[in-house]
C-alpha positions as CSV (number, residue, x, y, z in Angstrom):
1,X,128.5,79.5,50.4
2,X,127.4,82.8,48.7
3,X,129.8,84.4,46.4
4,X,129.9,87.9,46.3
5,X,131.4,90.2,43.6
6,X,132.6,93.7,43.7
7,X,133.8,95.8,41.3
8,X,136.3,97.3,44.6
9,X,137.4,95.2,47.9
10,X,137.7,97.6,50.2
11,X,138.4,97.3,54.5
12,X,134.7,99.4,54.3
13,X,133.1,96.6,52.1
14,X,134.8,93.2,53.6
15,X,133.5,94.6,57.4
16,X,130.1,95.5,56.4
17,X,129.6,91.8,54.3
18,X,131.1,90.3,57.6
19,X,128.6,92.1,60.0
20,X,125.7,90.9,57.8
21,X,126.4,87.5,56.5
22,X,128.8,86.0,59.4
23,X,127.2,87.8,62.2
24,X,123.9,88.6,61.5
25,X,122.7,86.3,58.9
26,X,125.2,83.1,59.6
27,X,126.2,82.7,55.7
28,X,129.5,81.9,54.5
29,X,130.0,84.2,52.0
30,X,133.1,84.6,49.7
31,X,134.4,88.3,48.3
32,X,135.6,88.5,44.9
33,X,136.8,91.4,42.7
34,X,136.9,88.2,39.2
35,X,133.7,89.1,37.7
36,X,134.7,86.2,34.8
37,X,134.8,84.2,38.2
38,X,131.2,85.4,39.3
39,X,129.9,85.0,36.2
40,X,131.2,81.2,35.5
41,X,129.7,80.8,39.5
42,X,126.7,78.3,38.9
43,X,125.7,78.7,42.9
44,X,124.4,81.2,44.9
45,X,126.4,84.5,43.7
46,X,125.4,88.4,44.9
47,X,126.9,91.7,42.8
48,X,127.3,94.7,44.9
49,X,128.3,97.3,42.3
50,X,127.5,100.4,40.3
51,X,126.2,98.1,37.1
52,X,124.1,95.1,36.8
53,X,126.2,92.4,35.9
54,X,123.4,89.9,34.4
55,X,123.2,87.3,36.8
56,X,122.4,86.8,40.5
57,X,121.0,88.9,42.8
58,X,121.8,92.8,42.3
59,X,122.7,95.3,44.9
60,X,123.5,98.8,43.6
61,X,125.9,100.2,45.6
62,X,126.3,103.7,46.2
63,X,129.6,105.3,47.0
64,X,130.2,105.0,51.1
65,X,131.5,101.7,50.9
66,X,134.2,102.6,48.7
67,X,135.4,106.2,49.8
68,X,138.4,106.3,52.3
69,X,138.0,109.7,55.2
70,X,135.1,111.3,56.5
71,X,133.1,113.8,54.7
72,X,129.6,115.0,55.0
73,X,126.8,112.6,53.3
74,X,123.7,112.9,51.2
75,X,121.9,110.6,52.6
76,X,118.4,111.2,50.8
77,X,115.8,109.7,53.5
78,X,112.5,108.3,52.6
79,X,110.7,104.5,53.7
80,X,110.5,101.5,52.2
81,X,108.3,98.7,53.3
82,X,107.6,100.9,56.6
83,X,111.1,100.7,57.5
84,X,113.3,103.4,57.0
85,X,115.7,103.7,54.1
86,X,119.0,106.3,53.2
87,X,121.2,106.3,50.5
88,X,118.7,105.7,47.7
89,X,119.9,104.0,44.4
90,X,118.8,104.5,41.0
91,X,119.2,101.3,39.2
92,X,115.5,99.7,38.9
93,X,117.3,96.1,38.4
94,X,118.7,96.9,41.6
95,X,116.6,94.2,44.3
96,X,116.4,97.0,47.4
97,X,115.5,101.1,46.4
98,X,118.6,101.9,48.4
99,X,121.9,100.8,49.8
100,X,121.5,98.6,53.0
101,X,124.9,98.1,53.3
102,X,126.5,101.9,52.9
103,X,123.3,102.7,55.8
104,X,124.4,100.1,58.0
105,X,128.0,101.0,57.7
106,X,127.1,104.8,58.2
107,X,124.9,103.6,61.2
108,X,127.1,101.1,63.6
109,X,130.5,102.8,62.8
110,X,129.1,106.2,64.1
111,X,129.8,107.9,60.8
112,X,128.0,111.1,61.8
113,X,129.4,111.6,65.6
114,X,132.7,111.8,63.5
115,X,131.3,114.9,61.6
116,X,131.3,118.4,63.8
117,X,128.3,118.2,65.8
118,X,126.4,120.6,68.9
119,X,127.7,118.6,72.1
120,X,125.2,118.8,75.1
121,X,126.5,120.2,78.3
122,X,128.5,116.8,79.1
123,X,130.2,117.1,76.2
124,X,128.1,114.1,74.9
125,X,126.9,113.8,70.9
126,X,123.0,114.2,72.1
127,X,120.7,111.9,70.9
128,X,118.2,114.7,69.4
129,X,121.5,115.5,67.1
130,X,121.6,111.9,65.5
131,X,119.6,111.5,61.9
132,X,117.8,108.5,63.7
133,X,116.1,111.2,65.9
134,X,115.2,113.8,63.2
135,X,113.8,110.8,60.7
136,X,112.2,109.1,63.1
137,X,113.3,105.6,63.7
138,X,115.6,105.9,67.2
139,X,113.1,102.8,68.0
140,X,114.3,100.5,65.6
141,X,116.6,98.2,65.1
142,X,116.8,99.1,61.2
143,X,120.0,97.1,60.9
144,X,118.4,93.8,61.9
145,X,115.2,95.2,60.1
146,X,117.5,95.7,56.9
147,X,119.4,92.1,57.4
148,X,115.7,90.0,57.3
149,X,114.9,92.0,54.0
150,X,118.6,90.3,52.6
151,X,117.5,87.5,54.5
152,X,113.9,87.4,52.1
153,X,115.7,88.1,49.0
154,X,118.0,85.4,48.9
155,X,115.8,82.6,50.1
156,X,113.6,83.8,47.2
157,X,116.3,83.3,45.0
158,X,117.7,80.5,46.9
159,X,115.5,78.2,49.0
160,X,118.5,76.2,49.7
161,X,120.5,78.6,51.2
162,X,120.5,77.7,55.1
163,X,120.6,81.0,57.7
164,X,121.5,80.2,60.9
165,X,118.6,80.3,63.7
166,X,118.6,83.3,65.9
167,X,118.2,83.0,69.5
168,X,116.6,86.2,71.4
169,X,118.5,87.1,74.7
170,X,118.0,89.4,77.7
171,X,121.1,91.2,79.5
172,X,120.4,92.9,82.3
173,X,123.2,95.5,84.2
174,X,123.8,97.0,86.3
175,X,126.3,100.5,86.9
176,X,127.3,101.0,90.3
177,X,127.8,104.9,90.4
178,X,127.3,105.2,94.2
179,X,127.2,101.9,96.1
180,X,126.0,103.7,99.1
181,X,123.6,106.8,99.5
182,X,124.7,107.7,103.2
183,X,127.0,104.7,104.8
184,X,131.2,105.3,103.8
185,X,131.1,108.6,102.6
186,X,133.6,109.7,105.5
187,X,133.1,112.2,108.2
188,X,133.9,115.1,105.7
189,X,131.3,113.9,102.9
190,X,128.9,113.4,105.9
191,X,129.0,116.5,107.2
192,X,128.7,117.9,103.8
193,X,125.1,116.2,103.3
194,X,123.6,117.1,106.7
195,X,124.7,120.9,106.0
196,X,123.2,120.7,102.3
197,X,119.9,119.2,103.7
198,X,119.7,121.9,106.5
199,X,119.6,124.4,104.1
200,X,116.6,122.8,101.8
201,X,114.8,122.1,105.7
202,X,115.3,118.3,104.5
203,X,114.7,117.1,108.1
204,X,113.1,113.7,106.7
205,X,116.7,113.6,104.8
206,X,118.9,114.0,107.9
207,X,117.0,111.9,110.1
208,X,117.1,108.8,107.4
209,X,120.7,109.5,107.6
210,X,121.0,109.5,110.9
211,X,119.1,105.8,111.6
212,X,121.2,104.3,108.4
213,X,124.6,105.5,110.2
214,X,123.4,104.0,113.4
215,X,122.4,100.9,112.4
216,X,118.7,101.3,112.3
217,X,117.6,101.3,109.0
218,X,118.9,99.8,105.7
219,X,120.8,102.3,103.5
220,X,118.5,102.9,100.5
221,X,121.1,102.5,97.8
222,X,121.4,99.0,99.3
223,X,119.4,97.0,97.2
224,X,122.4,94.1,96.5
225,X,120.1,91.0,98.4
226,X,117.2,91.9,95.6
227,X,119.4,92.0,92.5
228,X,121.0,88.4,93.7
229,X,117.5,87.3,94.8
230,X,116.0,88.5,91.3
231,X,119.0,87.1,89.7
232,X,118.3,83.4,91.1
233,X,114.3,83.6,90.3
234,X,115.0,84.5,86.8
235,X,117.7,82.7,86.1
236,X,119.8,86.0,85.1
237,X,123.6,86.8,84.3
238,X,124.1,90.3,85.2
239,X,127.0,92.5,84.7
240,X,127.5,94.9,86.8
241,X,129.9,98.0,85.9
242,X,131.6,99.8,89.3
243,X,132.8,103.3,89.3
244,X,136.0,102.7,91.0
245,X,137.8,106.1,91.0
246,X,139.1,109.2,93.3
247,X,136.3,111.6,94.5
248,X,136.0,114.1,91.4
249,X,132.5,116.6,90.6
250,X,130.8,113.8,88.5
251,X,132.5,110.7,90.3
252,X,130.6,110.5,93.9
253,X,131.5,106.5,94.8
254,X,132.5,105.1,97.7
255,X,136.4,105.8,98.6
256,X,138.3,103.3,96.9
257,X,140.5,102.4,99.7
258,X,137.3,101.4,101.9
259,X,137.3,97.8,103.1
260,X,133.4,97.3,102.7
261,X,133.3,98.8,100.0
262,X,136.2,96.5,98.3
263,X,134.4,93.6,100.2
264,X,131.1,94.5,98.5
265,X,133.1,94.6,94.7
266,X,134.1,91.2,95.5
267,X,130.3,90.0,96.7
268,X,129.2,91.4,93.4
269,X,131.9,89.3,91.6
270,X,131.5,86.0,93.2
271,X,127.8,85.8,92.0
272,X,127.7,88.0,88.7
273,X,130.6,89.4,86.2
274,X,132.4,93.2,87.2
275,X,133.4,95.7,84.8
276,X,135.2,98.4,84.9
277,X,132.9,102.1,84.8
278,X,135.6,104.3,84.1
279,X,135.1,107.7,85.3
280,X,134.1,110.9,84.0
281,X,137.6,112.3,84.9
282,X,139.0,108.9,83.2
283,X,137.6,110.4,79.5
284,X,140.8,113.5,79.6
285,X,143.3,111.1,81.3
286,X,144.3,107.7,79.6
287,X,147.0,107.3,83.0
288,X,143.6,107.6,85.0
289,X,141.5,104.9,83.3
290,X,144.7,102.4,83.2
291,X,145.0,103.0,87.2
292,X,141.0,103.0,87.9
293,X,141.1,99.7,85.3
294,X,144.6,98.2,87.2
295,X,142.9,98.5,90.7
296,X,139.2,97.1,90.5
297,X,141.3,94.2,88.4
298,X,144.0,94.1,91.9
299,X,140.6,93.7,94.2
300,X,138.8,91.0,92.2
301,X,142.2,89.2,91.0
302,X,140.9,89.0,87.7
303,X,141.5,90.7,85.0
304,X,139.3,93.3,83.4
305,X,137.7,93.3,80.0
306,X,134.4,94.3,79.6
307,X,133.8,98.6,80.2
308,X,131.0,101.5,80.3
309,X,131.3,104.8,80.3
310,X,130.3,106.4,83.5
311,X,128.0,109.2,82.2
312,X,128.0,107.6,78.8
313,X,130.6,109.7,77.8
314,X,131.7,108.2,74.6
315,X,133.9,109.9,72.4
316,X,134.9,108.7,68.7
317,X,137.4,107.2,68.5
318,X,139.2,108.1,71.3
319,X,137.5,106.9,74.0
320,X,137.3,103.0,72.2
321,X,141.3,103.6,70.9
322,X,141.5,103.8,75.1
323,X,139.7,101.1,76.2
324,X,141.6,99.1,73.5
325,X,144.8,99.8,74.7
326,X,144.1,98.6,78.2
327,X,143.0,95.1,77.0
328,X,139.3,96.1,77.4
329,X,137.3,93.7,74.9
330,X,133.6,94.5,75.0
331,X,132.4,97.8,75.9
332,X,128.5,98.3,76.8
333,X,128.1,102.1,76.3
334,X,126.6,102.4,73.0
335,X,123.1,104.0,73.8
336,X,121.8,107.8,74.6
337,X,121.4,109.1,77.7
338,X,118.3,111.4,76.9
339,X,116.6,108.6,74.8
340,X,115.8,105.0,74.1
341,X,116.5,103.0,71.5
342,X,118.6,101.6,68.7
343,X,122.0,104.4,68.7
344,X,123.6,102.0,66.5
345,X,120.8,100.9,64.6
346,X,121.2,97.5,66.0
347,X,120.5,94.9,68.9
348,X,123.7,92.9,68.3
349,X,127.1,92.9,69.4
350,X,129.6,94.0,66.9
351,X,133.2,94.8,66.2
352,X,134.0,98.9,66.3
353,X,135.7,100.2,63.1
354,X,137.8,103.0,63.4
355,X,136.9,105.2,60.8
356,X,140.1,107.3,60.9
357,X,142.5,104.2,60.4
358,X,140.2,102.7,58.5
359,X,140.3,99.2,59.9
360,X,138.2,96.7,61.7
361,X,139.1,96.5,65.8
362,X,139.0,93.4,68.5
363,X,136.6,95.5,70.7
364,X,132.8,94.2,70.9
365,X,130.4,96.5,71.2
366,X,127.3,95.8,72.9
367,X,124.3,98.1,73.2
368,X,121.8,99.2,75.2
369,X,118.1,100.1,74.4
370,X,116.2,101.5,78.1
371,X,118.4,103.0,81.1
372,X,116.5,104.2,84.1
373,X,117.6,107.9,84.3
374,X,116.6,108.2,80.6
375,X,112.9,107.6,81.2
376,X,112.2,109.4,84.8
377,X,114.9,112.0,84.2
378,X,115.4,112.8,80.7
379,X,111.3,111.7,79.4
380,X,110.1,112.5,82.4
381,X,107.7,109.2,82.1
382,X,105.9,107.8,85.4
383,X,106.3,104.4,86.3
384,X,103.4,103.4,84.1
385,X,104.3,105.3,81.3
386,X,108.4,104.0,81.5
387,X,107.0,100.3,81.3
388,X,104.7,101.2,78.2
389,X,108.3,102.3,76.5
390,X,110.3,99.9,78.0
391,X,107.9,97.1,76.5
392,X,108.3,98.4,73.3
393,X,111.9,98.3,73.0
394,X,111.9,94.4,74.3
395,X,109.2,94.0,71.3
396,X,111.3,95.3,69.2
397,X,114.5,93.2,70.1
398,X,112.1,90.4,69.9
399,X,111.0,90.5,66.5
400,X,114.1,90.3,64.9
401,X,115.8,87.8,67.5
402,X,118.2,90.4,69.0
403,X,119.9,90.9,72.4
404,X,117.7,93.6,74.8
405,X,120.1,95.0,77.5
406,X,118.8,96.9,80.0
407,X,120.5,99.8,81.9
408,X,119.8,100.0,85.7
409,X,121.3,101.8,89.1
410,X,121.5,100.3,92.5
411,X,119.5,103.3,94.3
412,X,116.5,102.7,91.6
413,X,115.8,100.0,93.3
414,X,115.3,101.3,96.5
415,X,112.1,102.6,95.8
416,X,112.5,105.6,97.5
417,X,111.9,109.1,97.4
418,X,112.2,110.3,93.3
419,X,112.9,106.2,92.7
420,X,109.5,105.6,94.4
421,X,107.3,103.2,92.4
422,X,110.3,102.3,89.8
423,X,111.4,98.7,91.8
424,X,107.6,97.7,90.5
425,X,108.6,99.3,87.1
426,X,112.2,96.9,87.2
427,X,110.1,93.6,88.6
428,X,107.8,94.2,85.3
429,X,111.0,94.7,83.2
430,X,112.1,91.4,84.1
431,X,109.3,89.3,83.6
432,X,108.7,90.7,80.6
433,X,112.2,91.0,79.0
434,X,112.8,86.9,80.3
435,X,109.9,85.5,78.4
């Protein structure tokens, strides 16, 4: 037990202690306000505060953690140990340079998409916009970078002190935003996609069509016998999220009411877990995304609690105050679509605080580090060069025992056309992100 004073207990103060010593560290840890009672403390005892109190380890804290709203920050960037650092602190008795605990706060509570902010053309905060992006450490986990330096420090001061062992782990999922690229799309869909490839002179395009609707060749979105044959040779628990909503101009799935394609949902389910992808439509209408969350739930007869944002359309705090009120418990959006990396600044689930009711939630956020479209559509990487990334990101996960997730689609599997080369590129993903 490590006992902790404070000069102020604030909901800010007792979640970020939590994240760090229950979740990331595994340290029971006691808060305290007594500072007679810290002082008299003959174990293990931390001070976060803004004066040294003479005993035990000394954290100055900066302000964050004991503010209530949201207002612009000085964060005052520079590096420490070769690890990025923000809110500096002054006190030189103080054990860090800065204030770990105010910049993790700031990082997995999404302090700055709070703050007015250029959205791109989804209405999306951009990754380019975030300060992980403009100082240069998207690709790290600084939170579980920051925890190990706590980790140091107190072993230093405490040998004795026990941390729990930390297991890596490898998720992969899966979001099924178009089961099928020509088969169910009805006649007038069909005939949409023939006219729209006679006017690019896609003949190759209309002719695959043609042989997938007769029976002849293998829709190339269908690539469901790979991901359960990958799944038994690895030993892997996917989760795959389905976008299960009406036809809309960012929603292009299968007709909900279609037999296969319900019969497919429940394939996926009896071999792999199904959450709900609500829809892009879903982020302006809470009646939407209970009836989209109400009838995947009515065709797997389970219920549904685990979510990702179709588009990764994530909006603070509505969106999460959404999913929350449907009984959704771990949402898996938390990443960029235009980059990879750490958006949170960390490779471990945690609990969302809402910032603007100041108080700690029941949903568990997990996120993502590499999504497909991000590195052929948004980097623009080949194959080779995706892999080079993608191996970086599970290094990085690695090093400090964290959970990778990986982002994939159905039709990058197929191999095809502008997926061509990218099943290799997944295969590789695997064998490296399992070892």
């Amino acid at each position: 037990m490590i006992l902790i004073y404070t000069h102020k207990i604030t909901k800010r103060v007792h979640y970020i202690f939590k994240l760090f010593f229950d979740s990331l560290l595994g340290v029971p840890f006691e808060l305290t306000q007594d500072v007679e009672k810290y002082k008299a403390c003959d174990g293990p005892k931390i001070s976060y505060c803004k004066k040294f109190t003479d005993c035990g380890i000394f954290f100055n804290a900066s302000n964050l953690l004991f503010e209530s709203g949201i207002e612009g920050q000085e964060l005052g960037f520079s590096s420490y140990e070769k690890t990025a650092s923000f809110y500096p602190v002054f006190d030189k008795k103080s054990v860090l340079p800065f204030d770990p605990f105010a910049a993790a706060f700031f990082m997995v509570t999404r302090y700055e998409e709070y703050l007015p902010y250029i959205k791109d053309r989804f209405g999306r905060f951009d990754a380019h916009e975030s300060v992980a992006s403009k100082h240069g450490f998207l690709e790290k986990p600084v939170v579980n970078i920051w925890a190990e330096m706590i980790k140091t420090i107190i072993s230093t001061h405490y040998p004795e002190i026990k941390f729990k062992t930390r297991v890596y782990k490898f998720i992969p999922t899966y979001d099924i935003d178009s089961a099928y690229s020509f088969r169910l799309k009805g006649v007038v869909r069909t005939v949409g996609g023939v006219l729209k490839a006679l006017l690019k002179f896609d003949f190759p395009q209309i002719v695959e069509r043609v042989k997938v609707l007769a029976g002849l060749m293998t829709d190339p979105f269908d690539t469901y016998d790979l991901q359960l044959q990958l799944q038994k040779e690895y030993a892997l628990s996917p989760l795959y999220f389905i976008l299960f909503a009406e036809y809309g101009e960012f929603d292009k799935n299968i007709p909900v009411n279609s037999r296969e394609f319900q019969r497919l949902i429940k394939s996926l389910g009896d071999y792999a877990e199904v959450g709900i992808h609500p829809s892009f439509a879903s982020n302006s209408s809470v009646k939407l995304l209970k009836i989209e969350i109400e009838s995947l739930a009515k065709i797997l007869n389970r219920e549904i609690t685990k979510s990702r944002q179709h588009f990764l359309k994530l909006n603070f705090p509505t969106t999460y105050r959404n999913l929350i009120n449907l009984d959704i418990t771990d949402d898996y959006t938390m990443g960029y679509a235009s980059e990879t990396g750490f958006r949170a600044g960390i490779c471990d689930p945690y609990l969302f605080y809402d910032l603007d009711l100041e108080t700690e939630t029941k949903l568990r956020i997990h996120p993502f580090q590499v999504m497909d479209g991000t590195l052929r559509d948004y980097q623009q990487l080949s194959p080779e060069e995706a892999l080079v990334r993608i191996k970086k990101m599970v290094d990085e996960v690695k090093a400090v025992n964290g959970t990778f997730i990986s982002l994939w689609h159905n039709e990058t599997l197929g191999n095809l056309d502008r997926w061509e080369g990218w099943q290799d590129v997944y295969l590789e993903l695997l064998k490296y992100a399992v070892k």
